[in-house]
C-alpha positions in Angstrom: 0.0 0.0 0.0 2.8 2.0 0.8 4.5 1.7 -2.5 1.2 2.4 -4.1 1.1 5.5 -2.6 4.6 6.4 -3.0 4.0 6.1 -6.9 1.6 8.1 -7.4 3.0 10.8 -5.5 5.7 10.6 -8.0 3.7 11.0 -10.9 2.1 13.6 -9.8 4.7 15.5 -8.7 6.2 15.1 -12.1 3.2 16.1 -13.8 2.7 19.3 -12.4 4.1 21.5 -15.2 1.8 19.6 -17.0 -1.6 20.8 -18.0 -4.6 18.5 -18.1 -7.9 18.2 -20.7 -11.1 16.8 -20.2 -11.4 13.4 -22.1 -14.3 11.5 -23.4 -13.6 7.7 -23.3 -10.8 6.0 -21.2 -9.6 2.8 -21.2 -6.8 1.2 -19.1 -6.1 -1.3 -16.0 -7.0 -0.7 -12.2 -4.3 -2.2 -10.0 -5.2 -3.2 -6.7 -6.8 -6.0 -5.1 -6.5 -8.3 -8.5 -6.5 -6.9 -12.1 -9.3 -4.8 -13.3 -9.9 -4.1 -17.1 -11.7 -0.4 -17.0 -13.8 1.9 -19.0 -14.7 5.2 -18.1 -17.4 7.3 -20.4 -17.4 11.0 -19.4 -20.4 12.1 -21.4 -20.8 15.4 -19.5 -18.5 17.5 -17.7 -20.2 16.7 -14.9 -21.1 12.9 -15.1 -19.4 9.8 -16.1 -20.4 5.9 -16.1 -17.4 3.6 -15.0 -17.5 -0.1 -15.5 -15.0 -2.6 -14.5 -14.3 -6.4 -15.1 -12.4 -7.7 -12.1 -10.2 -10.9 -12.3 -9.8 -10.1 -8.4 -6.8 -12.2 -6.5 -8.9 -15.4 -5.6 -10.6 -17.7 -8.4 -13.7 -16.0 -10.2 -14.3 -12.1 -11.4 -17.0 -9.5 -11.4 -18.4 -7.1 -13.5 -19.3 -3.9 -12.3 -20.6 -0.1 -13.3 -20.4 3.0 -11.4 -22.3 6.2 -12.1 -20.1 9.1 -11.0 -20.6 12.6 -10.1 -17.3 14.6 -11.2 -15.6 18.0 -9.7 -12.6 20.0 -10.2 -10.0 20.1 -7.7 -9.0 23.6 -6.8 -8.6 26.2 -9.2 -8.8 24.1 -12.2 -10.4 20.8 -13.3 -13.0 19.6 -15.4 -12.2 21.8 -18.5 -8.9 20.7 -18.6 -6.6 22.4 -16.5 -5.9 19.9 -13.5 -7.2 17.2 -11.1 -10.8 16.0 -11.6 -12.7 14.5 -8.4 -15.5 11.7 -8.7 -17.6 9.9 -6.5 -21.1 7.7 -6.8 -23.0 4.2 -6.4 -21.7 1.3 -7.9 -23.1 -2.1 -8.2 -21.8 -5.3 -9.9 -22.2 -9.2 -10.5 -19.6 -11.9 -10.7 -18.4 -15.6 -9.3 -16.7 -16.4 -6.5 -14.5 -19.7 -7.2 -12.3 -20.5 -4.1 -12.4 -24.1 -2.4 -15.2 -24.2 0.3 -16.6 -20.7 -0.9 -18.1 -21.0 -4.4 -21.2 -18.9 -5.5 -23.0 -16.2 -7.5 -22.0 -12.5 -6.4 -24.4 -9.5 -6.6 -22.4 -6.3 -4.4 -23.5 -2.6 -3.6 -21.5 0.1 -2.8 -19.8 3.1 -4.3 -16.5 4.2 -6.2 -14.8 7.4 -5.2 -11.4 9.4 -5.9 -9.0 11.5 -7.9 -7.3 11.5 -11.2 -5.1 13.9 -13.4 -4.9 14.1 -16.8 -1.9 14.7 -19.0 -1.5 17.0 -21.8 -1.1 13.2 -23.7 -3.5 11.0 -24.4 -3.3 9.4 -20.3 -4.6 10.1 -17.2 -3.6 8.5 -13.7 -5.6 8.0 -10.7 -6.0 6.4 -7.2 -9.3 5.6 -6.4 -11.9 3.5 -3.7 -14.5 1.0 -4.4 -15.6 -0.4 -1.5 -18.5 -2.5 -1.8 -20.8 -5.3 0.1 -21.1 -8.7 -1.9 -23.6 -11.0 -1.1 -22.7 -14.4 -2.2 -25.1 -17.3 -2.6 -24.0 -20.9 -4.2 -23.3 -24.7 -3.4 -20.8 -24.4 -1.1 -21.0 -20.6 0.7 -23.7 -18.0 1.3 -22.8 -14.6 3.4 -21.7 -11.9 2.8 -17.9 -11.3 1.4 -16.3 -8.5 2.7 -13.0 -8.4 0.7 -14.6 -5.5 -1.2 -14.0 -3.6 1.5 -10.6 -2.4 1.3 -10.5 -2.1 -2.7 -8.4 0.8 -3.1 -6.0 0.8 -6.3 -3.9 3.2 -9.0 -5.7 3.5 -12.1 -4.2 4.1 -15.6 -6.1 4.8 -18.9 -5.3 5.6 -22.0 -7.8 8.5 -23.0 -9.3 9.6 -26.5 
């Protein structure tokens, strides 16, 4: 978590002289708990639709969307000019696959955080999605709480 954090302090730091743009479609990985493919779709200024496919770090994946309220971050933002703030509900469906806990997720929750874009076609991130999955199946029902503690670095490549 540490390193994590460390890195993107880094690339912001070098970014600063940097100016950012708004951007339509991104696409890129989210690099926490597991591997997530991601898509974000900002079809306002103001609002964007996230969705994720999760091939998390135990046996099975979930798909998942976000609807996100975005914000500038002090005196510049949205319209290009510097770090961009989002937060809203999320929901999403998958499998859970490991020995003695196998079963059909549905979670709830939300997805929050920060990102900067580059005058090139990237932006950079860290970001929160914790989220309650209820699991039913064979072998395990409950409620999974790994969710939880998803916080990760996000990368897309923007156009």
């Amino acid at each position: 978590m540490k390193k994590l954090i460390i890195l993107l302090a880094v690339v912001v730091a070098s970014a600063t002289a940097a100016s950012a743009q708004n951007y339509e479609h991104g696409v890129g990985l989210r690099l926490g708990y597991g591997l997530t493919l991601d898509y974000k779709w900002n079809f306002s200024e103001t609002n964007s639709w996230e969705f994720n496919l999760a091939m998390p770090a135990f046996n099975g994946f979930m798909a998942s969307a976000a609807y996100q309220w975005n914000w500038p971050l002090g005196d510049a933002g949205i319209g290009g000019q510097g770090f961009n703030a989002y937060a809203g509900p999320a929901a999403g469906v998958g499998f859970l696959g490991l020995p003695g806990y196998r079963g059909f997720m549905l979670g709830i929750g939300g997805h929050g955080g920060i990102e900067y874009k580059f005058n090139a076609p990237i932006a950079v991130g860290i970001d929160v999605k914790p989220m309650v999955t209820f699991v039913t199946g064979n072998s395990f029902s409950g409620i999974w709480g790994n969710g939880l503690a998803d916080i990760a670095l996000v990368a897309r490549y923007t156009f």
